[in-house]
KEFI-784286 format. One record per residue (C-alpha): residue in three letters; residue number from 1; x, y, z. Coordinates in steps of 0.05 Angstrom, whole numbers, plus 5000, padded with zeros to 4 digits. Layout:
BEGIN
+-----+-----+------+------+------+
:  aa :   i :    X :    Y :    Z :
+-----+-----+------+------+------+
: Ala : NUM :    X :    Y :    Z :
...
+-----+-----+------+------+------+
This chain:
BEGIN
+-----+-----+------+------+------+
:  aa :   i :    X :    Y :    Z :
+-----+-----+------+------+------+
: Unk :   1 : 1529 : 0602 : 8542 :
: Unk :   2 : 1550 : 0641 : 8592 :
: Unk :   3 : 1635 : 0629 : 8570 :
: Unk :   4 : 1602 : 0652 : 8503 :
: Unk :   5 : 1572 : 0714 : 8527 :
: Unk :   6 : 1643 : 0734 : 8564 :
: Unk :   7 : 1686 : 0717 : 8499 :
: Unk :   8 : 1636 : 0765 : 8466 :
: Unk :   9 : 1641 : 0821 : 8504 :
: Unk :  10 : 1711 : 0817 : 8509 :
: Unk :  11 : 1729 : 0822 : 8442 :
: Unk :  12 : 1682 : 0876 : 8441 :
: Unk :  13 : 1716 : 0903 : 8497 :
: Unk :  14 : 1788 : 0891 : 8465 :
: Unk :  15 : 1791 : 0959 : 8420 :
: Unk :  16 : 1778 : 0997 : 8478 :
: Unk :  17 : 1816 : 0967 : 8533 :
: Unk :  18 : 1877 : 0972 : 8475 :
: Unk :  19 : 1865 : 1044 : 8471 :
: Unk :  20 : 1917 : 1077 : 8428 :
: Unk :  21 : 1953 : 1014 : 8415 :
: Unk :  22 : 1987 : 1025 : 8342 :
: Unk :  23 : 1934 : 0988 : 8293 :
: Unk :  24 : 1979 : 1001 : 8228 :
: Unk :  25 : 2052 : 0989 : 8211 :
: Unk :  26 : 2067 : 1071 : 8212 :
: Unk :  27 : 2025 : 1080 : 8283 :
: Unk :  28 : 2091 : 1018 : 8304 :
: Unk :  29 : 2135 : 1056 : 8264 :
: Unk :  30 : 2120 : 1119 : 8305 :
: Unk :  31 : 2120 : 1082 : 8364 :
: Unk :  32 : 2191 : 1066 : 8366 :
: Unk :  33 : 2216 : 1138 : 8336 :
: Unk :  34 : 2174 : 1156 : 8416 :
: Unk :  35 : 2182 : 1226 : 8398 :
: Unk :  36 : 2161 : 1285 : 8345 :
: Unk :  37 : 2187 : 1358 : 8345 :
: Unk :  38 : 2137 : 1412 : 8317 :
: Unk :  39 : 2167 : 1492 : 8296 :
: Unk :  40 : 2108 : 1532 : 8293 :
: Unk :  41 : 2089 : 1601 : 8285 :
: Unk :  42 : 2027 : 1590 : 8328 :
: Unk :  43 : 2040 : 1602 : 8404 :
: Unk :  44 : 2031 : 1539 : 8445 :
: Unk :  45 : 1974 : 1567 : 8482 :
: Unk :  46 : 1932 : 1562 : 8417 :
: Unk :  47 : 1941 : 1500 : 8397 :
: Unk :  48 : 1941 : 1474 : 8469 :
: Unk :  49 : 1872 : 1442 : 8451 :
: Unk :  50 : 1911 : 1404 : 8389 :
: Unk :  51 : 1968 : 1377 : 8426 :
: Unk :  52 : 1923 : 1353 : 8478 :
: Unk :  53 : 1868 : 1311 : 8430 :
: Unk :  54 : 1944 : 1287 : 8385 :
: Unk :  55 : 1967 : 1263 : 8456 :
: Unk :  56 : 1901 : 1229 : 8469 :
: Unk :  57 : 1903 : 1197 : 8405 :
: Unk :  58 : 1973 : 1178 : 8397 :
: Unk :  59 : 1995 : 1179 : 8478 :
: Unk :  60 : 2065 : 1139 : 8462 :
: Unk :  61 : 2083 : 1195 : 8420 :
: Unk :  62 : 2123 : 1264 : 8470 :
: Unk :  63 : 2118 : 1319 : 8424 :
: Unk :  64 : 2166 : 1379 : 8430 :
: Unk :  65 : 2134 : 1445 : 8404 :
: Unk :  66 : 2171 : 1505 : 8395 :
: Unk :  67 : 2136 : 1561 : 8383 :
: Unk :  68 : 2188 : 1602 : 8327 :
: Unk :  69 : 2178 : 1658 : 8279 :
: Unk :  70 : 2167 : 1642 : 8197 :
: Unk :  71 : 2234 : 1671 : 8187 :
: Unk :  72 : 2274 : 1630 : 8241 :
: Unk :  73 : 2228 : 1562 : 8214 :
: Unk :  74 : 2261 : 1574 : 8153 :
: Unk :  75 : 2331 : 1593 : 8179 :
: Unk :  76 : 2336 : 1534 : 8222 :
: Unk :  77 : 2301 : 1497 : 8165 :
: Unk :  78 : 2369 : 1507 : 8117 :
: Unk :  79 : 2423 : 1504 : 8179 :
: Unk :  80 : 2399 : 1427 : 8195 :
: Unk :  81 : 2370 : 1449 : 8257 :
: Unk :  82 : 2298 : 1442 : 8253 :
: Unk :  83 : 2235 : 1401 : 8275 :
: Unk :  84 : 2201 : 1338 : 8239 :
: Unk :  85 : 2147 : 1386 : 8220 :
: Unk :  86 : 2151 : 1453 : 8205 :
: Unk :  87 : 2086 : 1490 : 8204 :
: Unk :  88 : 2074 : 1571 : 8192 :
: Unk :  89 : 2044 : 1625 : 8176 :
: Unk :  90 : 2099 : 1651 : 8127 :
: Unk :  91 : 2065 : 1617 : 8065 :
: Unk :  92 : 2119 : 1639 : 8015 :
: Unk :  93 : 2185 : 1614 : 8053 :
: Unk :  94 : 2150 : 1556 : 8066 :
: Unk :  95 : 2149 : 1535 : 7991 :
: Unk :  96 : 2211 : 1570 : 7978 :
: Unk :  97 : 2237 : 1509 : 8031 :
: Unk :  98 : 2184 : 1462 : 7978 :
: Unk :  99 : 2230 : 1488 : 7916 :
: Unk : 100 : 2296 : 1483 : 7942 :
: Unk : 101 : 2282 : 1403 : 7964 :
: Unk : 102 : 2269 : 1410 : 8036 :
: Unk : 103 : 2202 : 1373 : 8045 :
: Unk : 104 : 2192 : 1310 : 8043 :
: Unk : 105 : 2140 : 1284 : 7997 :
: Unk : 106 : 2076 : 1251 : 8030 :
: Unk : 107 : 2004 : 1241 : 8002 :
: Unk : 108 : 1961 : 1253 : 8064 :
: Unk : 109 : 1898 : 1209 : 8060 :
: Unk : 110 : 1868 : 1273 : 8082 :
: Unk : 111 : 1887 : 1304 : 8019 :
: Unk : 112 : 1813 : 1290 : 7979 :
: Unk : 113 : 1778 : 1334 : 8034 :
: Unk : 114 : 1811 : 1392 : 8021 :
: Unk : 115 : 1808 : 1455 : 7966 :
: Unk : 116 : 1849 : 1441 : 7905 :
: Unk : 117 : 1891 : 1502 : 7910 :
: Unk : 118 : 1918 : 1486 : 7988 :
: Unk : 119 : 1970 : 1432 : 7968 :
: Unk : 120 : 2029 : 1430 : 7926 :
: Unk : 121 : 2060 : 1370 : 7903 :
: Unk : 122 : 2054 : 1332 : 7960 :
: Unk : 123 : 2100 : 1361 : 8001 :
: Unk : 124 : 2066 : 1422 : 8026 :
: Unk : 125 : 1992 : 1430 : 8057 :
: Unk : 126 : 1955 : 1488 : 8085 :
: Unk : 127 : 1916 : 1473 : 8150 :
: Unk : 128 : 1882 : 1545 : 8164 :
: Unk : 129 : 1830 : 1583 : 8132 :
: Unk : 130 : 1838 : 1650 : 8153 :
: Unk : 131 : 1812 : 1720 : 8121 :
: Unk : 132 : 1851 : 1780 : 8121 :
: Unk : 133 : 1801 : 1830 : 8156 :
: Unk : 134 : 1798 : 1913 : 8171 :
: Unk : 135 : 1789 : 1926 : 8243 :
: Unk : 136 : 1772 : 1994 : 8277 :
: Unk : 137 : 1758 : 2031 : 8346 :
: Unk : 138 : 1679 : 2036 : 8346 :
: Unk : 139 : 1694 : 2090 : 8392 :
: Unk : 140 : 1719 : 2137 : 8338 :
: Unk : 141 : 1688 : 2103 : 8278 :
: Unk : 142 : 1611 : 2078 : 8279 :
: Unk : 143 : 1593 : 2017 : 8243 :
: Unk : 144 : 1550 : 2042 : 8196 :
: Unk : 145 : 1611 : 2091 : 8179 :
: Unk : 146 : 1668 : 2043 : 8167 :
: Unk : 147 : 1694 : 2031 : 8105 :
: Unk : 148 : 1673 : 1968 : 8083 :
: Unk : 149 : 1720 : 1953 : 8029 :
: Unk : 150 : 1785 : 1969 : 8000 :
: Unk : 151 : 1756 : 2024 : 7947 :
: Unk : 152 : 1713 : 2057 : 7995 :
: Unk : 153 : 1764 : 2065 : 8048 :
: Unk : 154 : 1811 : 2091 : 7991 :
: Unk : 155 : 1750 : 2134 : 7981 :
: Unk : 156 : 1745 : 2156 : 8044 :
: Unk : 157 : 1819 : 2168 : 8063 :
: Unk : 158 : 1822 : 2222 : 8006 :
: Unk : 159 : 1764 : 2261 : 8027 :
: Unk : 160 : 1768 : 2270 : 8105 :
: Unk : 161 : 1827 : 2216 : 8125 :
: Unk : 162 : 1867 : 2273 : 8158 :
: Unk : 163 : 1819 : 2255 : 8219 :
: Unk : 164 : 1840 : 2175 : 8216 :
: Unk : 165 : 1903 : 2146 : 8246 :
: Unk : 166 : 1916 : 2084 : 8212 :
: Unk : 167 : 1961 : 2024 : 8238 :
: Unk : 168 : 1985 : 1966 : 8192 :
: Unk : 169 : 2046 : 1919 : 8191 :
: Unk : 170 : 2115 : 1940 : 8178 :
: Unk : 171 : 2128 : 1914 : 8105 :
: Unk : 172 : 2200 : 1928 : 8103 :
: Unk : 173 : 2208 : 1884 : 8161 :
: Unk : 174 : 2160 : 1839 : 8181 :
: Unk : 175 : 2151 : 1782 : 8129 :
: Unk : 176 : 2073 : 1772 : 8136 :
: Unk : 177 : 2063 : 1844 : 8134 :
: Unk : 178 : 2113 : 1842 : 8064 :
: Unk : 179 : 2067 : 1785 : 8040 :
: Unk : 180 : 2001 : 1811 : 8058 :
: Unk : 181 : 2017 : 1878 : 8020 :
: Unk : 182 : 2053 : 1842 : 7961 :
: Unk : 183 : 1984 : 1798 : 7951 :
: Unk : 184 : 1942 : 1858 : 7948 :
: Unk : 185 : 1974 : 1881 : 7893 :
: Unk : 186 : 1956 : 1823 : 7849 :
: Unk : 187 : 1888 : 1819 : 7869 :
: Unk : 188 : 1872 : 1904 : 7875 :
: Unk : 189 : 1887 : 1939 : 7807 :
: Unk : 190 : 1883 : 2008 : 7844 :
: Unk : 191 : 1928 : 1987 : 7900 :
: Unk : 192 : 1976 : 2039 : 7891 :
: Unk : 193 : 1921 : 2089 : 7898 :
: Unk : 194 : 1899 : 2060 : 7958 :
: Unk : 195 : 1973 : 2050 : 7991 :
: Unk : 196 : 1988 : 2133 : 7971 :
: Unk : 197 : 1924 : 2139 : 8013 :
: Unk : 198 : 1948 : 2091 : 8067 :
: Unk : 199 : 2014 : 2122 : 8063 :
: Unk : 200 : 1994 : 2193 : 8084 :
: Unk : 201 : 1953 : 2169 : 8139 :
: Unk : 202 : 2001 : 2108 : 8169 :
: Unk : 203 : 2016 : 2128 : 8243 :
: Unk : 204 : 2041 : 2054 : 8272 :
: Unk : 205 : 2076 : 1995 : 8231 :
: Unk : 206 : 2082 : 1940 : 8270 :
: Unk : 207 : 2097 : 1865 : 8273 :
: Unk : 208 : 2035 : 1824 : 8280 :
: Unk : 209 : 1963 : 1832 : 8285 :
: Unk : 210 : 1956 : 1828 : 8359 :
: Unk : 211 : 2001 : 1895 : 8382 :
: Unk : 212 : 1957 : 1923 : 8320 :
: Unk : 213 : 1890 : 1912 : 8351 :
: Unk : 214 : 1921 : 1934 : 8422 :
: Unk : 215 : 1930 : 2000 : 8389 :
: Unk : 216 : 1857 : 2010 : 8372 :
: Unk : 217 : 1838 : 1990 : 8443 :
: Unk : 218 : 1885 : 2040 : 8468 :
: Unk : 219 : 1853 : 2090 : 8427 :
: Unk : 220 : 1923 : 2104 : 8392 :
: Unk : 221 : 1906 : 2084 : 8311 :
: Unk : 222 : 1825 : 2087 : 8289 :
: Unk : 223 : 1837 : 2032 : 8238 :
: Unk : 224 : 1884 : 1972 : 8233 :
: Unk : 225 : 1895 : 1948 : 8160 :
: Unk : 226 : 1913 : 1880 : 8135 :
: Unk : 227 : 1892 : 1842 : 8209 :
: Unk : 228 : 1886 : 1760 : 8207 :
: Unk : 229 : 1820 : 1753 : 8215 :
: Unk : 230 : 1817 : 1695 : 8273 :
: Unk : 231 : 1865 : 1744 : 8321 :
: Unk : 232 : 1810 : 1801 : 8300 :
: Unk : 233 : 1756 : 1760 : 8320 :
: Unk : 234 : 1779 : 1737 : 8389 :
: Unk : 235 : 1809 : 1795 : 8408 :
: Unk : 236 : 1743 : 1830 : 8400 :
: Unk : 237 : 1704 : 1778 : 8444 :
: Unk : 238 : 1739 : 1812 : 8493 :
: Unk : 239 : 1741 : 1878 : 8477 :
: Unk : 240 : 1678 : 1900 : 8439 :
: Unk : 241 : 1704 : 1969 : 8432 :
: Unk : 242 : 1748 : 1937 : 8371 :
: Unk : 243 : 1701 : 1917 : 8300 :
: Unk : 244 : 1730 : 1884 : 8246 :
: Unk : 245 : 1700 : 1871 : 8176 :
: Unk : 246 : 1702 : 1832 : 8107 :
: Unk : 247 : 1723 : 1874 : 8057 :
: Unk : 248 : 1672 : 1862 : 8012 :
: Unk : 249 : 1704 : 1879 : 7942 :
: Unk : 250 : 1750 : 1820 : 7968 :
: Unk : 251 : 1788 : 1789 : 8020 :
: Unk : 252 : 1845 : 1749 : 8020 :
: Unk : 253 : 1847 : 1686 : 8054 :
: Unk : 254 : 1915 : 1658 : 8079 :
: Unk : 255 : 1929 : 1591 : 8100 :
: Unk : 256 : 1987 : 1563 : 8155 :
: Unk : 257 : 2021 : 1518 : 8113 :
: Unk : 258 : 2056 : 1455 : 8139 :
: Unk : 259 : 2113 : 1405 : 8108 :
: Unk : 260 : 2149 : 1342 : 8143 :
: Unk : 261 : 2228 : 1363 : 8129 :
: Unk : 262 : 2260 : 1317 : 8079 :
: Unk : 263 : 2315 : 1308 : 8136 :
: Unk : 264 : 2256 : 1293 : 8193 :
: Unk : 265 : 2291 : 1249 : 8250 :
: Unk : 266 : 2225 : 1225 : 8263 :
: Unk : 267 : 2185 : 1219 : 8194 :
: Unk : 268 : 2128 : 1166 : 8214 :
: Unk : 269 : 2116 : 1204 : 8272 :
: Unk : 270 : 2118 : 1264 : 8230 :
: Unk : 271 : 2059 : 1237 : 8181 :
: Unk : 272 : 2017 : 1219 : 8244 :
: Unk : 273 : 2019 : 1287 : 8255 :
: Unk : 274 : 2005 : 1306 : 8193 :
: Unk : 275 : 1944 : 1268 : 8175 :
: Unk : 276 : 1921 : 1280 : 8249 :
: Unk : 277 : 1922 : 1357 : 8230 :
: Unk : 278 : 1883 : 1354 : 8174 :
: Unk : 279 : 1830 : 1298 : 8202 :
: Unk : 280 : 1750 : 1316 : 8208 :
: Unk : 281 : 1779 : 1311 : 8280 :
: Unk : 282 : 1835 : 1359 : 8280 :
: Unk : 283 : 1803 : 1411 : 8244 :
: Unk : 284 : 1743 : 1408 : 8282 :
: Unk : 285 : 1800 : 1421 : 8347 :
: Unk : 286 : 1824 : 1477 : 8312 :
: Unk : 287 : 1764 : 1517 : 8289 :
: Unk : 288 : 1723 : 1505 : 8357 :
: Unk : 289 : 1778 : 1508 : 8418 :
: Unk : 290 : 1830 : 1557 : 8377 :
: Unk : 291 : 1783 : 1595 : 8328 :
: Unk : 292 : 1817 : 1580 : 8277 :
: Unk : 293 : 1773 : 1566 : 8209 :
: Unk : 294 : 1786 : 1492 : 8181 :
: Unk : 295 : 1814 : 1486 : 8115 :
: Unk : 296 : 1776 : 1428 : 8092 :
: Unk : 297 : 1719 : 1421 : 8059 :
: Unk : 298 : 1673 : 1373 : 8083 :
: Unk : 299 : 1667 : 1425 : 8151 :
: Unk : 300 : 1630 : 1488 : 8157 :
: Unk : 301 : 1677 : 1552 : 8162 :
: Unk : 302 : 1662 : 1604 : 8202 :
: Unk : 303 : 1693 : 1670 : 8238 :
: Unk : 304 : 1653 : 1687 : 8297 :
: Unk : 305 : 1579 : 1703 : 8272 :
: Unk : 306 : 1607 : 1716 : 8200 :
: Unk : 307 : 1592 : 1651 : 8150 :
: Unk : 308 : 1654 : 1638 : 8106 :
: Unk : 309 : 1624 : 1595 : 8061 :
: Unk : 310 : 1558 : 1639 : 8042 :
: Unk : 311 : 1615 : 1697 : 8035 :
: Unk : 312 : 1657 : 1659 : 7983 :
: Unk : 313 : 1644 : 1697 : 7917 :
: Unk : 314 : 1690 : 1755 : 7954 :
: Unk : 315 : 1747 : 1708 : 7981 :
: Unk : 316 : 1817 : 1706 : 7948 :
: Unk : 317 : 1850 : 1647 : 7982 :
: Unk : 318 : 1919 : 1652 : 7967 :
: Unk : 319 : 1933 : 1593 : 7915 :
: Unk : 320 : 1990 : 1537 : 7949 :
: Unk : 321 : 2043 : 1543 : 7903 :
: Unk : 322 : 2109 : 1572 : 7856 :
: Unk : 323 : 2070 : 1634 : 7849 :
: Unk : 324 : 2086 : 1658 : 7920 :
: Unk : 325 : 2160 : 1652 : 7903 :
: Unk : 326 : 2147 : 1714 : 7853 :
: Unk : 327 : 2149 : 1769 : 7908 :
: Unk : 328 : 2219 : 1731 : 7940 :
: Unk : 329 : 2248 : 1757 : 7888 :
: Unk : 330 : 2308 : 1805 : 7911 :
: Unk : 331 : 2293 : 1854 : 7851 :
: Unk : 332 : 2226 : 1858 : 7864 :
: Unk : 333 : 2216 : 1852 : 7934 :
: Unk : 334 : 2266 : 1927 : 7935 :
: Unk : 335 : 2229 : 1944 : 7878 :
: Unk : 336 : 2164 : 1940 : 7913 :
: Unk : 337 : 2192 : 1963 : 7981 :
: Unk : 338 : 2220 : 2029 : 7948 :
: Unk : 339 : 2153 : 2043 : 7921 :
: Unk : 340 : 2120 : 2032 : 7989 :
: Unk : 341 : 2174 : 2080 : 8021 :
: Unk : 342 : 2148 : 2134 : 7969 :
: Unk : 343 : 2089 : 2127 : 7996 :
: Unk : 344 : 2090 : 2138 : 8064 :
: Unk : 345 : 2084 : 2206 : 8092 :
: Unk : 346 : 2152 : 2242 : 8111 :
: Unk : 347 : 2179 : 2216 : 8172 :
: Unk : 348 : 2141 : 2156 : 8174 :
: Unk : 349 : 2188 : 2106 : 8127 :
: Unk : 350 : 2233 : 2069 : 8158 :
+-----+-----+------+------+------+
């Protein structure tokens, strides 16, 4: 009885002693490749929380993370000298990379749990759900007072903007900044109107969200347009003097889209990665250690105190997909950049 009770508990025992043992035939697979190599737009420090559970979860696997910029993912992406797994925030070169046969084509059993419009063809998946929000110096602008959407801070621009310093991205050069403005103008029929209104007021352009909201604290721009909403939201945890906001005529909601490279030295290791990404486990990493809001949709999303899903009839996720190739587009893209130029005030183009 006793030999009985022993043999029980030790095959009881046997998952856990095992550990991370590989239980499937692409777990082995990865096993032998030993290794997987990550580009990413998202700073190590982030994701830290990510790499750490992966590790824990998959601890024969070394992963080498190199923290890159969405135009050098896709540069590196064409000259052979990329990563397994290419993941960023520069939706539309990511499916250019899609179109022109660069990703490899793998049907994540993760795939059911997410939103029908953040895959495309099985090569491409977003991982992020993050709204593009208005922040502001509360020092300069009460809450009550802030523009709360695009029209009214058109609205309010035209009547008594002269006393508002406004900071946004640099759409001639930085890409998101390009595809943040480009996106507006399919969702905002008045969007010219509001950019001639941006335009006369524009003090900074810059290259990402975070040297955006360091001008508000430094009391050097009253309102940042076009911020990602999780760097908003943290960076306001620490400094309160910085609000952000929904727009609440809509927001767009971007997504960091990630692909396996058809030429991936280390593909099962790759999918691992993958799937791990997009687990209840991954996402749940993600959203509570790196504040960023999880993609799928069996989890709830949230941006600080604000409740994504009960503020869904204003979101405009950007659809996964050939339509973000449209704005690529050489003749449009200095088409649209020209108009832009026009509508900055003089001095201020670049």
């Amino acid at each position: 009885m006793n030999a009985l009770r022993a043999l029980l508990l030790l095959l009881i025992a046997a998952p856990l002693l095992a550990g991370a043992a590989p239980r499937s035939a692409l777990e082995e697979t990865a096993r032998r490749e030993g290794v997987l190599q990550v580009d990413s737009t998202t700073d190590r420090e982030q994701v830290a929380p990510l790499l750490a559970a992966f590790h824990q979860r998959h601890p024969y696997l070394r992963v080498d993370y190199r923290d890159l910029s969405g135009a050098d993912i896709y540069r590196r992406a064409l000259r052979g000298e990329h990563g397994d797994v290419l993941w960023s925030s520069a939706m539309d070169l990511q499916i250019k990379l899609v179109n022109e046969g660069l990703a490899l084509r793998y049907s994540s059993p993760q795939k059911a749990a997410l939103p029908g419009w953040a895959s495309w063809r099985d090569e491409v998946y977003g991982t992020t759900f993050e709204p593009i929000v208005l922040a502001y110096d509360r020092h300069r602008i009460a809450d009550g007072d802030m523009p709360d959407s695009h029209a009214a801070l058109r609205r309010a621009l035209r009547q008594d903007g002269a006393r508002w310093r406004l900071a946004s991205y640099d759409v001639a050069s930085s890409g998101a900044g390009y595809f943040f403005f480009s996106q507006d103008s399919r969702h905002n029929p008045e969007f010219w109107d509001l950019a001639a209104a941006l335009g006369r007021h524009m003090r900074y352009q810059d290259g990402n969200s975070l040297t955006l909201l360091q001008r508000l604290q430094r009391g050097e721009a009253d309102i940042a347009y076009n911020v990602l909403g999780p760097y908003a939201w943290r960076f306001a945890r620490q400094h309160p003097q910085v609000g952000w906001l929904l727009p609440q005529d809509y927001t767009l909601v971007v997504s960091r889209l990630q692909l396996i490279h058809k030429a991936a030295r280390h593909p099962a290791a790759a999918r691992l990665w993958m799937d791990f990404v997009l687990s209840r486990e991954g996402q749940q990493v993600l959203a509570q250690a790196s504040g960023l809001p999880p993609i799928r949709n069996d989890l709830p999303r949230r941006l600080g105190n604000v409740d994504l899903d009960r503020e869904a009839p204003k979101l405009r996720p950007i659809q996964v997909g050939s339509g973000l190739l449209v704005y690529l587009d050489s003749a449009k893209r200095s088409l649209f950049l020209r108009h832009w130029q026009q509508q900055l005030a003089p001095g201020r183009a670049p």
